[in-house]
N, C-alpha and C positions, 0 to 999 in steps of 0.2 A: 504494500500500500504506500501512497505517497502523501505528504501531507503540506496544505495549504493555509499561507494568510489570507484572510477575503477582508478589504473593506467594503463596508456596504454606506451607502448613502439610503436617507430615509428620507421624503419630500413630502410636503401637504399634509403633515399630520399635524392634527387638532384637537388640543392638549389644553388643561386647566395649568396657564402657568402665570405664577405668582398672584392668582385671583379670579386670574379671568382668562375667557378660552382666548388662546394662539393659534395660529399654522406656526408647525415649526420643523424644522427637518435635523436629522442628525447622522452623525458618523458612528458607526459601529466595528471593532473587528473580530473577527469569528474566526476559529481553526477549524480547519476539516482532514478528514482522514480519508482518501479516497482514491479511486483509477483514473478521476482525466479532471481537466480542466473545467470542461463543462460539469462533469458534477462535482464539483466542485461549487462551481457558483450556486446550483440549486439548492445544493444543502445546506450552504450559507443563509441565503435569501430564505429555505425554511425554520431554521433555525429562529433567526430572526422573526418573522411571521409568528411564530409559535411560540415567544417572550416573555413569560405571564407578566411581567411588571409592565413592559411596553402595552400589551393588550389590554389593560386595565384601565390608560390613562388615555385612550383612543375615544376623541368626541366624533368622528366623521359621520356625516351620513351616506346613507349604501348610494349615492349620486354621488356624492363626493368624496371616493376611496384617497387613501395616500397610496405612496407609491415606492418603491424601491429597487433598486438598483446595484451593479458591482461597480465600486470606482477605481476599485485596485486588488490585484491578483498576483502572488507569487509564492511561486516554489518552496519550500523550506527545509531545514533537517528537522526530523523529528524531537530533536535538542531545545528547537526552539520556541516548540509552542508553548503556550502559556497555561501554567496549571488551572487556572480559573479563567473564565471568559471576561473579557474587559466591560466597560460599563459604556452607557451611550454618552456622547458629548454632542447635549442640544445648541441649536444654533435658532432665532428667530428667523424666519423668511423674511427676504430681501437685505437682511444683515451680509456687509462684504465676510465671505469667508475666506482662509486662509491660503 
């Protein structure tokens, strides 16, 4: 098996933050354990989907899904993954990001 970083980008979600509902998007990175690239990104992006804290804090209505995305993908030694999954770093929509 080979094993990957996935960053994932989160967009259009709308989230009770600091009081009141936001769109807000965020970065996420995920490890995976797998045979290709392509799933790679799937299991990523499911992973994510399946978040219970991220799913909790989702105001969208079914017209107005958020959306996700792979922004960056690579290879890795198994040395490198990360014992625990990292946390999201929210961003507001239309804030420049980095």
């Amino acid at each position: 098996m080979r094993h990957f970083r996935v960053l994932i980008l989160g967009e259009h979600y709308k989230i009770d933050w600091l009081g009141r509902p936001r769109y807000m998007g965020f970065y996420v990175t995920r490890f995976v354990e797998c045979n290709s690239v392509e799933e790679a990104e799937r299991l990523a992006i499911t992973c994510v989907q399946n978040d219970e804290s991220l799913q909790s804090k989702i105001m969208n209505e079914k017209h107005d899904p958020p959306r996700l995305r792979v922004d960056g993908l690579e290879e890795i030694s198994k040395f490198d993954v990360a014992p625990s999954p990292p946390g999201f770093v929210f961003f507001e929509e239309g804030e420049k990001r980095f």
